[in-house]
C-alpha positions as CSV (number, residue, x, y, z in Angstrom):
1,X,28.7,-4.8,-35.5
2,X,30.6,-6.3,-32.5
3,X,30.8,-9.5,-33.9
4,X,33.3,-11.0,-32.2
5,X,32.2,-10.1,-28.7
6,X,29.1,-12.7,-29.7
7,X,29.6,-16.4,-29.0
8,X,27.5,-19.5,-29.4
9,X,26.9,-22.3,-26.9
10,X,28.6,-25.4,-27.2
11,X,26.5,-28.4,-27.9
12,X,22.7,-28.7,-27.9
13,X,22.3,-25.7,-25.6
14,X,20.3,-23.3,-27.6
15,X,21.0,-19.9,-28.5
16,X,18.5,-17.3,-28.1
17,X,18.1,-13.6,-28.9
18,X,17.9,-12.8,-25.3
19,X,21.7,-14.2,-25.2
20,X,22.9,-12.4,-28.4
21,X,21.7,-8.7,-26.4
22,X,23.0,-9.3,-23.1
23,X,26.3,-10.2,-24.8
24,X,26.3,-6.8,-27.3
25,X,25.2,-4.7,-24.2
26,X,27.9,-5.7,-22.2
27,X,30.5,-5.4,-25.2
28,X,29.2,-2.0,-25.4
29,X,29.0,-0.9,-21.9
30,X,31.2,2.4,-21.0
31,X,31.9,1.3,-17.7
32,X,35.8,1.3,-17.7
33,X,36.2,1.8,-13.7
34,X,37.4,-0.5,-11.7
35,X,35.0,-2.2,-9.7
36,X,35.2,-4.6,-6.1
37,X,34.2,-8.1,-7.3
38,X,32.8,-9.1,-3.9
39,X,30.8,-5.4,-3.1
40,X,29.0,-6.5,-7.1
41,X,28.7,-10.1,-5.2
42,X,27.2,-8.5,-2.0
43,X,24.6,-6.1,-4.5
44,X,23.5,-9.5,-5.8
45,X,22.6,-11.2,-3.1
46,X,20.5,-8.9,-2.0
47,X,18.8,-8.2,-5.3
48,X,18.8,-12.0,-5.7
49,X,14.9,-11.6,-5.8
50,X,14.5,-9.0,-8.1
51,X,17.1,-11.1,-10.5
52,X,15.0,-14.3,-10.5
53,X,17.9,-16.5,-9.4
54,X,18.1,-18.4,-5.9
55,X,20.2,-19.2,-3.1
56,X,22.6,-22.0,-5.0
57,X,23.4,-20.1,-7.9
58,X,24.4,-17.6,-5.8
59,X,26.6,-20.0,-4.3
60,X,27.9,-21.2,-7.4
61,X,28.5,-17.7,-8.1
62,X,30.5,-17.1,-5.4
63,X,32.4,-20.1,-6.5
64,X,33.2,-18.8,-10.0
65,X,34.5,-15.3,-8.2
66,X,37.1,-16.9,-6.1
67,X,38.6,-18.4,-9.3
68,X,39.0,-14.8,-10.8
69,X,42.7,-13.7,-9.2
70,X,42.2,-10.2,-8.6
71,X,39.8,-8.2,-6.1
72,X,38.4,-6.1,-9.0
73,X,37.0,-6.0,-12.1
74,X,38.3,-4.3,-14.0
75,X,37.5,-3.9,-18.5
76,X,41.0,-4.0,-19.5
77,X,41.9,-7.3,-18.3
78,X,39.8,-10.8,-19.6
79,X,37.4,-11.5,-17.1
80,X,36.8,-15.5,-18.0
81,X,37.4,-17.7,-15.7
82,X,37.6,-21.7,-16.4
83,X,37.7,-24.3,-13.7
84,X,36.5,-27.8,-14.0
85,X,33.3,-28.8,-12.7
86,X,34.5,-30.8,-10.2
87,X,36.5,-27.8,-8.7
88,X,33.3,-25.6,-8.9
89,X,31.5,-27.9,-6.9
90,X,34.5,-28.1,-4.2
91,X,34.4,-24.4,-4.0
92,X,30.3,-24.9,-3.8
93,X,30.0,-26.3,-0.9
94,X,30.0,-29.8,-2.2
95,X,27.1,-28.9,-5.1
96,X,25.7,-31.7,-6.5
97,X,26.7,-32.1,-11.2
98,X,22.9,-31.7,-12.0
99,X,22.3,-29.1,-9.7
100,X,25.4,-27.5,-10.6
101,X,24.6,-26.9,-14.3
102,X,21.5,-26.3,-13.3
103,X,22.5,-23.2,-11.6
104,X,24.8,-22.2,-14.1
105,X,22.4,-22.0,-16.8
106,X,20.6,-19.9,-14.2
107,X,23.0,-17.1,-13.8
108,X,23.5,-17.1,-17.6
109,X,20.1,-16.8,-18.1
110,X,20.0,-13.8,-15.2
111,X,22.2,-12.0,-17.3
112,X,25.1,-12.8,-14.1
113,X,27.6,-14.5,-16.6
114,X,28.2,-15.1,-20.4
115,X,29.4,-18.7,-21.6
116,X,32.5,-18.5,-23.6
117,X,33.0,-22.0,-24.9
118,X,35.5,-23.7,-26.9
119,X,35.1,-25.7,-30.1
120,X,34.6,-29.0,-28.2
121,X,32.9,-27.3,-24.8
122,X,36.4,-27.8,-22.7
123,X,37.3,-24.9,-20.0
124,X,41.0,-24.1,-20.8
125,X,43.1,-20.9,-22.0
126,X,45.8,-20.1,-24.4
127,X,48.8,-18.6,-22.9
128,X,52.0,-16.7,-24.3
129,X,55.7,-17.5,-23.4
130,X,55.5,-15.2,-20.9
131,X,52.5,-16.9,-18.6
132,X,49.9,-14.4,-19.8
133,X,46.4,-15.5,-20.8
134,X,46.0,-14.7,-24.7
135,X,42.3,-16.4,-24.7
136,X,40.3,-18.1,-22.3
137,X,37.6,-20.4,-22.8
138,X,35.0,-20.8,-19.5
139,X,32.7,-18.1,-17.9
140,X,33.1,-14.4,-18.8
141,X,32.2,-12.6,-15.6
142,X,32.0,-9.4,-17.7
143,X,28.5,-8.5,-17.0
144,X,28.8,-8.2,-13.4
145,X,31.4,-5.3,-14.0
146,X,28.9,-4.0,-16.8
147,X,25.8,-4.1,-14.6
148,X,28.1,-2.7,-11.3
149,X,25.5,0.1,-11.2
150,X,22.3,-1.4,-12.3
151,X,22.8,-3.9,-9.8
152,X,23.9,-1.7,-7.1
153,X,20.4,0.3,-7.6
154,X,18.6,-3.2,-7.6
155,X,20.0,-3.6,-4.1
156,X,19.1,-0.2,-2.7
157,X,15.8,-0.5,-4.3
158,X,15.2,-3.8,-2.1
159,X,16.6,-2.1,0.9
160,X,14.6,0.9,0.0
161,X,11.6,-1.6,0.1
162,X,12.4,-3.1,3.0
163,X,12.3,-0.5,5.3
164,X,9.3,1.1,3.6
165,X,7.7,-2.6,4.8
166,X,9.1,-2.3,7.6
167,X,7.5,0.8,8.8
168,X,3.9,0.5,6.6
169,X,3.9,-3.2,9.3
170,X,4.9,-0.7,12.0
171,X,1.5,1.9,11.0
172,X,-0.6,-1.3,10.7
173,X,0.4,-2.9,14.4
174,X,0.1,0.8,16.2
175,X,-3.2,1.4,14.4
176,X,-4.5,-2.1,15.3
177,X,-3.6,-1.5,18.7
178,X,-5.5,1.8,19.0
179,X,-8.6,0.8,17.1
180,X,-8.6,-2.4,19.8
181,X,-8.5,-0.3,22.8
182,X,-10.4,2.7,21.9
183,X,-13.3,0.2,21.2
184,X,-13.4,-1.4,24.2
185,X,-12.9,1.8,26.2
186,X,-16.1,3.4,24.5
187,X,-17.8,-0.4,25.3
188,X,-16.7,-0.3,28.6
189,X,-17.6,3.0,29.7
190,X,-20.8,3.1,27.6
191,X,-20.9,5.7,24.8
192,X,-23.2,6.0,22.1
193,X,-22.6,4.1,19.3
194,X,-23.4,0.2,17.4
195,X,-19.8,-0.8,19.0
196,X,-20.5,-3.8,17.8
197,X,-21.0,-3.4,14.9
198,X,-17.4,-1.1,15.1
199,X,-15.6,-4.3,16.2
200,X,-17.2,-6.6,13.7
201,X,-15.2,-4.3,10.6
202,X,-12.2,-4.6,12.5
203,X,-12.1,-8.2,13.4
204,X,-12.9,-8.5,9.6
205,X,-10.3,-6.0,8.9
206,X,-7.3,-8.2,11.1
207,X,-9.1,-11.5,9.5
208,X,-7.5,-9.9,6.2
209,X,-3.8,-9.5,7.3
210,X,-2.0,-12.7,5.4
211,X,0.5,-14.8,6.4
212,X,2.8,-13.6,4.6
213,X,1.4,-10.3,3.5
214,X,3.6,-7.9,0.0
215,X,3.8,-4.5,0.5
216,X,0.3,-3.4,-1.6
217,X,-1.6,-5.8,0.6
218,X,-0.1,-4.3,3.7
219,X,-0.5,-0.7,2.6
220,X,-4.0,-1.3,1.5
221,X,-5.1,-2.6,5.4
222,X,-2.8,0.1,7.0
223,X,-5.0,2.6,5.1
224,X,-8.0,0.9,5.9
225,X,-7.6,0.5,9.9
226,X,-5.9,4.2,9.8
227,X,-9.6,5.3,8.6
228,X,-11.7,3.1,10.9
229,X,-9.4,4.5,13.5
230,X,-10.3,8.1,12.1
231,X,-13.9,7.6,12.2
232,X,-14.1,6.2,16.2
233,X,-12.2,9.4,17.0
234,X,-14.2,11.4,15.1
235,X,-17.5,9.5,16.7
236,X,-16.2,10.0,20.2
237,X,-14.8,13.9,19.3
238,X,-18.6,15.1,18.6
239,X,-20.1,13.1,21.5
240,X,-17.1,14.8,24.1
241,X,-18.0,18.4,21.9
242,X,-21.8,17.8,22.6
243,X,-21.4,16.9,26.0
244,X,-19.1,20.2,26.7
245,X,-21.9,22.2,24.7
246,X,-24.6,20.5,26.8
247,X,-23.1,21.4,29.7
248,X,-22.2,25.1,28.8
249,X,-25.9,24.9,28.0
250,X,-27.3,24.0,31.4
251,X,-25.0,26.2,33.1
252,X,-26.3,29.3,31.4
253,X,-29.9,28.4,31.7
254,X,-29.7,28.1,35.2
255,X,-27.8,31.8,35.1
256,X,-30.7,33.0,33.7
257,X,-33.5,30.8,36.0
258,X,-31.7,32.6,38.8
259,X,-32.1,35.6,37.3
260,X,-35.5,35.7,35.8
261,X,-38.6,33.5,36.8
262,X,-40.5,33.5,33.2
263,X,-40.7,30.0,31.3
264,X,-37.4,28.9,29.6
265,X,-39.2,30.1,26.1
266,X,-40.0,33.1,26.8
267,X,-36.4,33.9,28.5
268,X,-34.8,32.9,24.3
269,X,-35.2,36.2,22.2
270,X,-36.8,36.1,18.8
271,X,-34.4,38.4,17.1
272,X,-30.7,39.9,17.7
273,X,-32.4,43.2,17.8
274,X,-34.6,42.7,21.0
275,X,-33.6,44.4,23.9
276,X,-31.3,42.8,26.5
277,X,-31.0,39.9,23.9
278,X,-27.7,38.6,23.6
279,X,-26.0,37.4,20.1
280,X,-25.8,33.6,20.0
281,X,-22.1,33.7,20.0
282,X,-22.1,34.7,23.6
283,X,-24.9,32.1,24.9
284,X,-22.3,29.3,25.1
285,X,-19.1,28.8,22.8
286,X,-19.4,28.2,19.5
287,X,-19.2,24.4,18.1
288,X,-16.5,23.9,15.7
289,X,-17.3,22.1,12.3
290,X,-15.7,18.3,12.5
291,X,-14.1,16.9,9.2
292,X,-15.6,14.6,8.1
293,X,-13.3,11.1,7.3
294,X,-13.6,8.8,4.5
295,X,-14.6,5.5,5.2
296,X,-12.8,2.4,3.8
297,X,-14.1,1.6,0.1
298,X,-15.2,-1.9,1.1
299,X,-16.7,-1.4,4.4
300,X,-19.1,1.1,2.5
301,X,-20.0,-1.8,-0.3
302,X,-20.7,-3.8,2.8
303,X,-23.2,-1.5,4.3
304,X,-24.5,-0.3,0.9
305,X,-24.3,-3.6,-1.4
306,X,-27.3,-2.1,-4.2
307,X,-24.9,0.7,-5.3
308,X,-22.3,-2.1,-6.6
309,X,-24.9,-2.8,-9.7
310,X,-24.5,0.5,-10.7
311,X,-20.8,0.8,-11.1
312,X,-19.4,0.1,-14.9
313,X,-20.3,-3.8,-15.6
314,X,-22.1,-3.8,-12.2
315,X,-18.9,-3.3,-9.6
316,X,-17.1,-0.9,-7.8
317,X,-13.5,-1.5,-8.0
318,X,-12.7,2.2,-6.7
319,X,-13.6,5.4,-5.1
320,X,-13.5,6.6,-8.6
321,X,-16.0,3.7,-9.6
322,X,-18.0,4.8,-6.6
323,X,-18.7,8.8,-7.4
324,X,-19.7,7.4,-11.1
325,X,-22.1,5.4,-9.8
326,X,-23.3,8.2,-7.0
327,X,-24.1,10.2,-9.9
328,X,-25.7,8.0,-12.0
329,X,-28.1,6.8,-8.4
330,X,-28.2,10.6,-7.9
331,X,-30.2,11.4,-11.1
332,X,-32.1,8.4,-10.8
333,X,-33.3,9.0,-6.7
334,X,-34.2,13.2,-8.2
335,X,-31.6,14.6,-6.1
336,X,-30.6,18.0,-7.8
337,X,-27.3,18.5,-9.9
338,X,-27.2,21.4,-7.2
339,X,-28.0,19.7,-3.6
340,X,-24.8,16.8,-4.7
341,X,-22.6,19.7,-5.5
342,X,-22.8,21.6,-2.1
343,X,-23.3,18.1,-0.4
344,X,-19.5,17.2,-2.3
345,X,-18.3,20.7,-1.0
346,X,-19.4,20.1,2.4
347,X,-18.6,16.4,3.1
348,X,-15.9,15.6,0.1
349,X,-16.9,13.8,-2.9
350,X,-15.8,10.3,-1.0
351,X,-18.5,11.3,1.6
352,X,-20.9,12.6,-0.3
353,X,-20.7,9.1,-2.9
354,X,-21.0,7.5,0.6
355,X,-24.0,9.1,1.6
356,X,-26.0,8.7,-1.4
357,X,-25.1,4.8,-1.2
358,X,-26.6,5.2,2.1
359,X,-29.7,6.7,0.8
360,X,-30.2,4.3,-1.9
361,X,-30.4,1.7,0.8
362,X,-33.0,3.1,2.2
363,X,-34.8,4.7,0.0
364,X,-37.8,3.1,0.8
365,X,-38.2,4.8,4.1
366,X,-37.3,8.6,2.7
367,X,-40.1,10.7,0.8
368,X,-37.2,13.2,-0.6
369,X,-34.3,12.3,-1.5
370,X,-32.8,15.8,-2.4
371,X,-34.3,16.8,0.8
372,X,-33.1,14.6,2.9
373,X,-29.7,15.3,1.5
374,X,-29.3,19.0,2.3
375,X,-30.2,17.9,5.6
376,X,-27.4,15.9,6.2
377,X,-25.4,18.8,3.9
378,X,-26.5,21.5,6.7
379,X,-26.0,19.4,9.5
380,X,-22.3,18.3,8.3
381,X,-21.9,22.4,8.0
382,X,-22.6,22.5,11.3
383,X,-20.5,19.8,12.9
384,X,-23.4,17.7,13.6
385,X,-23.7,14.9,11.5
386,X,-21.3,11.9,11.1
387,X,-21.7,8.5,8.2
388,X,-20.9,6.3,10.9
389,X,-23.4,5.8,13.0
390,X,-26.2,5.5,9.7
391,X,-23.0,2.7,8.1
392,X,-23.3,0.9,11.6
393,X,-26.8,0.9,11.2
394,X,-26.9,-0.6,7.6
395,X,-24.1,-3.0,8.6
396,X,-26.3,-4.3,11.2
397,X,-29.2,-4.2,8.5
398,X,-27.6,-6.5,5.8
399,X,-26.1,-8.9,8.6
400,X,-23.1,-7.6,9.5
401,X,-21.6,-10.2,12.3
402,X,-21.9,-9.3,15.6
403,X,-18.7,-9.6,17.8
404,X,-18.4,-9.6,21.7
405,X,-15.7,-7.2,23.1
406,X,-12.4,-8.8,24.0
């Protein structure tokens, strides 16, 4: 036991547990490296948040370092230092007593500083003949020198964090940008699509963004406007593909009006094996299949809000939440164990959760379920089918608000 590396406040300040560990575990630390008092200074400051303490005690702890003589910490030397209060508060700017003690008890209770006090609570030392300090009775600035490390990885942590919020604002603001010009673009120049409907999710979206938004909050909308951003791409990719297939289309028939004068039927052959028939590869180019992307969690619950009752307790808290519940809807609307599997193969199980959300919805206007499912399966196989356009529908459905382009 390091018993007399332990010491008691003075007075009617208590004495707690907490105290009697930070004082053994800085007895017992191995540091024995010198270490720059004000570089262990600078690594508070800016882990001053993670430490719980605030702008004054750091002042006040400046304060107490400028009474320490040398420019390092070092374990083989006594590392208390003892002024008066009314040379602390000189050095601290001018500190007010209460607010003083105040932000001592702070940095004690941060684990910054240990008290060492005498038998009647005085700040003073014991010297030899020589000058030296034998014992010293004040503020032990030993855990700073103990916690050199710690505290330096508390400050790169917060830098760490910083620039990570930094460029997560960065992802949100370009993605923001793109989403608001790539929607008026497709409003301007007319393509297909409930825009607004499209604009109402984002307005909603930027009505999110707080003040003074933390990191998972900021992440979290990043994602969120990074997908809605996905999806108008992807809406816009298949009507550009279908226009470019439309027009390979027209060109070739009239190759073959010029060529032939029988009806446009008659001119398509039945099989590869008739003669003169050409394989379908060569009739126009072939049309790629287009991923499809996930849509944000929340804009789905707002398009599809009868699934939420059947997630555990009767939300949906998560995409994991959400392909429970699919499954559960899933048995319950007959859809075969089968049709979901290749529909979660095809689409993704986010998409494939998504559209049997969108089913549910309107299951009053669809005969088969299952059916209707491997339709959309196929026609996601194929490149052809999207969720957006049927979620813009449903938003519109349940009362989504309606936005004017700006």
């Amino acid at each position: 036991m390091q018993i007399g590396n332990v010491t008691t406040p003075f007075g009617r300040r208590p004495m707690t547990l907490a105290l009697v560990k930070r004082q053994v575990v800085t007895a017992a630390s191995e540091e024995s490296r010198p270490v720059e008092k004000w570089k262990v200074f600078r690594d508070v400051c800016a882990a001053r948040a993670l430490l719980g303490v605030q702008d004054r005690a750091l002042a006040v702890l400046d304060a107490l370092l400028t009474f320490y003589p040398a420019s390092e910490l070092a374990g083989e030397r006594a590392m208390v230092v003892f002024p008066s209060n009314a040379q602390l508060s000189v050095r601290a700017h001018g500190i007010a007593g209460t607010t003083l003690r105040r932000q001592l008890a702070a940095l004690v209770e941060a684990g910054l500083i240990i008290r060492r006090d005498s038998p009647n609570g005085k700040r003073y030392a014991h010297k030899d003949k020589a000058g030296d300090i034998e014992q010293a009775f004040g503020f032990d600035l030993a855990p700073l020198h103990a916690r050199a490390a710690e505290l330096a990885a508390l400050a790169q942590q917060v830098a760490d964090d910083r620039a990570r919020f930094r460029r997560v604002k960065e992802e949100l603001s370009i993605a923001r940008r793109d989403v608001r010009k790539l929607i008026s673009a497709a409003m301007e120049e007319g393509a297909d699509g409930d825009w607004a409907a499209v604009e109402a999710i984002y307005v909603t979206l930027c009505g999110r963004i707080p003040r003074n938004p933390d990191i998972a909050q900021l992440t979290n909308l990043a994602d969120e406007m990074a997908m809605l951003r996905a999806e108008i791409l992807n809406i816009l990719e298949t009507q550009i593909n279908t226009q470019k297939t439309d027009t390979n289309d027209i060109r070739d028939g009239r190759h073959i009006q010029n060529s032939k004068s029988d009806s446009i039927h008659e001119l398509e052959p039945r099989s590869e094996t008739e003669q003169g028939a050409k394989p379908v590869g060569e009739i126009g180019p072939k049309r790629e299949p287009i991923p499809i992307k996930n849509f944000p969690l929340g804009m789905v619950l707002k398009a599809c809000p009868e699934m939420a009752m059947y997630g555990p307790g009767g939300t949906i808290g998560s995409w994991r939440d959400m392909m429970g519940a699919a499954v559960v809807v899933r048995s319950m609307l007959g859809v075969s164990p089968s049709a979901y599997q290749e529909a979660c193969e095809i689409m993704g199980p986010e998409n494939a959760a998504t559209a049997i959300a969108c089913i549910l919805e309107r299951t009053g206007h669809i005969s088969s379920a299952g059916g209707y499912l491997r339709d959309l399966t196929r026609k996601s196989a194929r490149g052809e089918f999207s969720l957006g356009p049927m979620l813009m529908a449903l938003l519109k459905a349940n009362g989504a608000p309606q936005a004017k382009a700006g």
